[in-house]
C-alpha positions as CSV (number, residue, x, y, z in Angstrom):
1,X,-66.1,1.0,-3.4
2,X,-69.7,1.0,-1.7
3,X,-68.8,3.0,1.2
4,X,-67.3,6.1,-1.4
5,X,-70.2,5.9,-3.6
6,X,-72.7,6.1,-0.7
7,X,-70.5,8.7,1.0
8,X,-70.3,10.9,-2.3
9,X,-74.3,10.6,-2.3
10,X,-74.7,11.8,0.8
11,X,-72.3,14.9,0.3
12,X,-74.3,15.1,-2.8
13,X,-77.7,15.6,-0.8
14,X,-76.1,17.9,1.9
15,X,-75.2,20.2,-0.7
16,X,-78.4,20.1,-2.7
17,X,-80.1,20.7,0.9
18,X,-77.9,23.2,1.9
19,X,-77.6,25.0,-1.7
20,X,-82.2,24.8,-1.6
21,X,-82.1,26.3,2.0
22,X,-79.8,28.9,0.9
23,X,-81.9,30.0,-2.2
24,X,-85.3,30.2,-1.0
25,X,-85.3,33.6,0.1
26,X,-88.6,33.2,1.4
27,X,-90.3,36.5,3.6
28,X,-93.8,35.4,5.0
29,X,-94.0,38.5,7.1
30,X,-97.5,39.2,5.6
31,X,-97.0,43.0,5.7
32,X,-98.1,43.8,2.2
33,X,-94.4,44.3,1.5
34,X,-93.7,43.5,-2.1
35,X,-90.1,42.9,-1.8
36,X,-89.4,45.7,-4.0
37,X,-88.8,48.1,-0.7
38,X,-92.7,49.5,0.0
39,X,-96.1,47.9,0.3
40,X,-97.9,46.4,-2.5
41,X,-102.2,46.2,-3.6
42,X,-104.3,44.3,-5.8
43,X,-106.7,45.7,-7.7
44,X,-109.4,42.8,-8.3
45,X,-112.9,42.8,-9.8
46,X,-114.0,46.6,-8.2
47,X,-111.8,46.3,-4.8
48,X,-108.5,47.0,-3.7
49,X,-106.5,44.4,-1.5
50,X,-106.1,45.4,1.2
51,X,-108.5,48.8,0.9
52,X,-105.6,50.0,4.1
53,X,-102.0,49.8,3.7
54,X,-99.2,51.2,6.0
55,X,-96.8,53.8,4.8
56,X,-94.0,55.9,6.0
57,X,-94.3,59.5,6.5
58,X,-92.8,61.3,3.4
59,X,-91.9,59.2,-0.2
60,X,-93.1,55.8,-0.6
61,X,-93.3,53.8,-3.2
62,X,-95.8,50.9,-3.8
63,X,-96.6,48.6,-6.4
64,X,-100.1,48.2,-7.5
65,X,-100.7,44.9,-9.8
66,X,-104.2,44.7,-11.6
67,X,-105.9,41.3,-11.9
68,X,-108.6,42.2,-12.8
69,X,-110.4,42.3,-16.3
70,X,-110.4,45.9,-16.8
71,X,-108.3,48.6,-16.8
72,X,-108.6,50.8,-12.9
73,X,-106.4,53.2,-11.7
74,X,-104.5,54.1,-8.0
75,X,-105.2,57.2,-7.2
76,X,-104.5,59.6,-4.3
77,X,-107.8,62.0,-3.5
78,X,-105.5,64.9,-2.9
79,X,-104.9,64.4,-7.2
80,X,-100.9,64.5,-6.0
81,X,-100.5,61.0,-7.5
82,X,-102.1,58.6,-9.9
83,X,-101.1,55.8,-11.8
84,X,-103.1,53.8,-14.8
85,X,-103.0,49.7,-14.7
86,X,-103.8,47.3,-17.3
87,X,-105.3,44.3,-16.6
88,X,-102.6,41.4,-16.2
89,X,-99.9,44.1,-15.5
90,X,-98.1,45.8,-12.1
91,X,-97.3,49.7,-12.2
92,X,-95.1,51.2,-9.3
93,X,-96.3,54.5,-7.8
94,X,-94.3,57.0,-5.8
95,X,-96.2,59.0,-3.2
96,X,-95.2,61.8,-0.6
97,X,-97.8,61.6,2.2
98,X,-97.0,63.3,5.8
99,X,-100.9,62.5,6.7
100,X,-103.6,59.5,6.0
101,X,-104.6,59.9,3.0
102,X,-106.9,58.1,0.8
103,X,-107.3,56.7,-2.6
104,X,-109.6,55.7,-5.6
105,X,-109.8,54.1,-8.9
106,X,-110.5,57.0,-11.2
107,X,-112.6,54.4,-13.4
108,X,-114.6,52.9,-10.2
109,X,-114.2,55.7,-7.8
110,X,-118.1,54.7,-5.7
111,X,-116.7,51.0,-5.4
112,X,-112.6,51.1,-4.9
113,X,-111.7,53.3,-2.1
114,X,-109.1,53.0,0.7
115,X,-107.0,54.5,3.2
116,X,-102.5,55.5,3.4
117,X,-101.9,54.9,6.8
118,X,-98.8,56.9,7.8
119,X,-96.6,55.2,10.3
């Protein structure tokens, strides 16, 4: 009786193992990606992280979460693209850029700048 209660416990613990490993779905690529198919930034106190990100050339889309206190904004210089962000809340933004291009918060444009990188 011992030897199928300790061999249903250890079938027990494979599965749980395997079933964990299985379900993690874990991506530490660090690329900025936000899962969600394009790259994703922060907009904290009066910065954006990271002030660079990578794009492809043509439509991408990227997420832009606000955790920051006050409302700021993701916008494109050019004007062809802007999005408003609450604090505590994550807005997705689809741009076309064939260039570099950079960006501003239309609230804090002298303090949160940065740079589309096309790739």
């Amino acid at each position: 009786m011992r030897t199928w209660m300790a061999r249903g416990a250890v079938a027990g613990v494979i599965a749980l193992t395997l079933g964990a490993v299985a379900c993690s779905g874990n991506d530490d690529s660090g690329d900025g990606d936000s899962g969600g198919g394009g790259p994703s930034i922060t907009a904290r106190d009066f910065e954006f992280d990271p002030s660079s990100l990578s794009v492809s050339s043509g439509e991408s889309t990227i997420t832009i979460t606000n955790e920051g206190s006050v409302e700021h904004s993701f916008t494109l210089d050019d004007d062809s693209a802007s999005v408003d962000i609450e604090p505590g809340e994550s807005q997705t933004l689809t741009v076309n850029v064939t260039d570099d291009a950079g960006f501003h918060c239309e609230y804090h444009p002298d303090q949160m700048t940065g740079t589309l990188t096309v790739s």
